[in-house]
C-alpha positions as semicolon CSV with decimal commas, in nm:
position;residue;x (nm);y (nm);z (nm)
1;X;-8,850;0,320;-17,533
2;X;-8,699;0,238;-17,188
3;X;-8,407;0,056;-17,314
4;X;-8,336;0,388;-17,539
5;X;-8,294;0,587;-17,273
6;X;-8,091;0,350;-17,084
7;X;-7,852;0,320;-17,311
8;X;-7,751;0,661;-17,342
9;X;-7,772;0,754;-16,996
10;X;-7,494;0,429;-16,904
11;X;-7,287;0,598;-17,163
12;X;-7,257;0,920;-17,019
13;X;-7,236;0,779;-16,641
14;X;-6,942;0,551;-16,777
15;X;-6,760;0,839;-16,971
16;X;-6,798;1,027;-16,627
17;X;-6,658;0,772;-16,422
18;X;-6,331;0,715;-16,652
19;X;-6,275;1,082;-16,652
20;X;-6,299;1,114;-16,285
21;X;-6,072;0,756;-16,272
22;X;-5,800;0,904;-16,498
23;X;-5,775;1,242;-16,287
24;X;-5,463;1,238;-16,129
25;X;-5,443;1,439;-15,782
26;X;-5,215;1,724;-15,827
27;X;-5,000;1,804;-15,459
28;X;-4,857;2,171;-15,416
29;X;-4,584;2,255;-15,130
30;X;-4,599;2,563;-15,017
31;X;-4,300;2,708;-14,798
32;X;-4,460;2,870;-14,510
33;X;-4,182;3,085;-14,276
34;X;-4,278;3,225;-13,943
35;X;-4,295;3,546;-13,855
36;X;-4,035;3,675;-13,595
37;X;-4,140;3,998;-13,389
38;X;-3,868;4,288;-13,415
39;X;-3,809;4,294;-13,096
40;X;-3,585;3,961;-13,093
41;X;-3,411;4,036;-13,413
42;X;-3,314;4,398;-13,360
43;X;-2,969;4,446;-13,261
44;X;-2,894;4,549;-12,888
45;X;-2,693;4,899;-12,787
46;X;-2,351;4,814;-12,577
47;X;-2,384;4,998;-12,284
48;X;-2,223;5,304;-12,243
49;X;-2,060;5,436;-11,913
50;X;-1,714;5,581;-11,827
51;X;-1,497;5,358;-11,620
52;X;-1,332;5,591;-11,370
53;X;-1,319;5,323;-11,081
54;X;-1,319;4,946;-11,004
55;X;-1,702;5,038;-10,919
56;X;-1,788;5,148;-11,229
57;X;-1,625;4,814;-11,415
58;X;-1,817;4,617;-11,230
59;X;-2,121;4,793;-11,291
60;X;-2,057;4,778;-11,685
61;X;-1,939;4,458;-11,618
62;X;-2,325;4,373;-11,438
63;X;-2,465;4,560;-11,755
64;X;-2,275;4,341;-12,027
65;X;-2,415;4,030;-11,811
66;X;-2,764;4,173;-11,832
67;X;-2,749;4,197;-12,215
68;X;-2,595;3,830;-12,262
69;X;-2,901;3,698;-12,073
70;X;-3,133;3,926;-12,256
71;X;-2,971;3,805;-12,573
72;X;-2,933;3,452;-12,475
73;X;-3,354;3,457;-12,431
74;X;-3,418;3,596;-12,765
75;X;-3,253;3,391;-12,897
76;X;-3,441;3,062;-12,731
77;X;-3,752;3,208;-12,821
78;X;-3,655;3,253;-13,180
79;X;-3,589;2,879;-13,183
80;X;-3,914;2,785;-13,018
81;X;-4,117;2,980;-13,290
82;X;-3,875;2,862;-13,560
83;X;-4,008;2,504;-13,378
84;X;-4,352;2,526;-13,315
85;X;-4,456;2,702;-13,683
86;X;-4,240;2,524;-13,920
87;X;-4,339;2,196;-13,795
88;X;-4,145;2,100;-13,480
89;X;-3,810;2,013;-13,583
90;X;-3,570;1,947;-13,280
91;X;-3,457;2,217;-13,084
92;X;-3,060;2,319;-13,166
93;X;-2,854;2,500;-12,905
């Protein structure tokens, strides 16, 4: 009676172990993109101010500066996000 029920029961554990040894894993990429905040893709206003005096260039001169270093940081921390979520690519200038 034993070797009845062995017999059966190394049947099914075989037919389990070829089905498991035939599976082939199955690999899915996924695209992930970060997230940028609106803050550092939004577009900046010029600054407005009417030039009436050598004074007043400079000061819209000081203003454009402001905004080129304002943009110039947005636009290194868009990088470092692009960087540090995608998967750390090298940094481009």
């Amino acid at each position: 009676m034993r070797i009845l029920v062995i017999g059966p029961a190394s049947l099914c554990l075989a037919l389990l172990l070829a089905g498991c040894a035939t599976s082939v894993p199955r690999v899915e990429t996924v695209m992930m993109a970060p997230t940028l905040p609106k803050h550092l893709t939004r577009p900046l206003p010029a600054p407005s101010i009417e030039a009436s005096s050598n004074r007043d260039l400079l000061d819209l001169l000081a203003r454009y500066e402001s905004l080129r270093r304002r943009a110039n940081a947005d636009r290194a921390a868009v990088v470092e996000i692009m960087a540090n979520d995608v998967g750390g690519g090298d940094k481009r200038e």
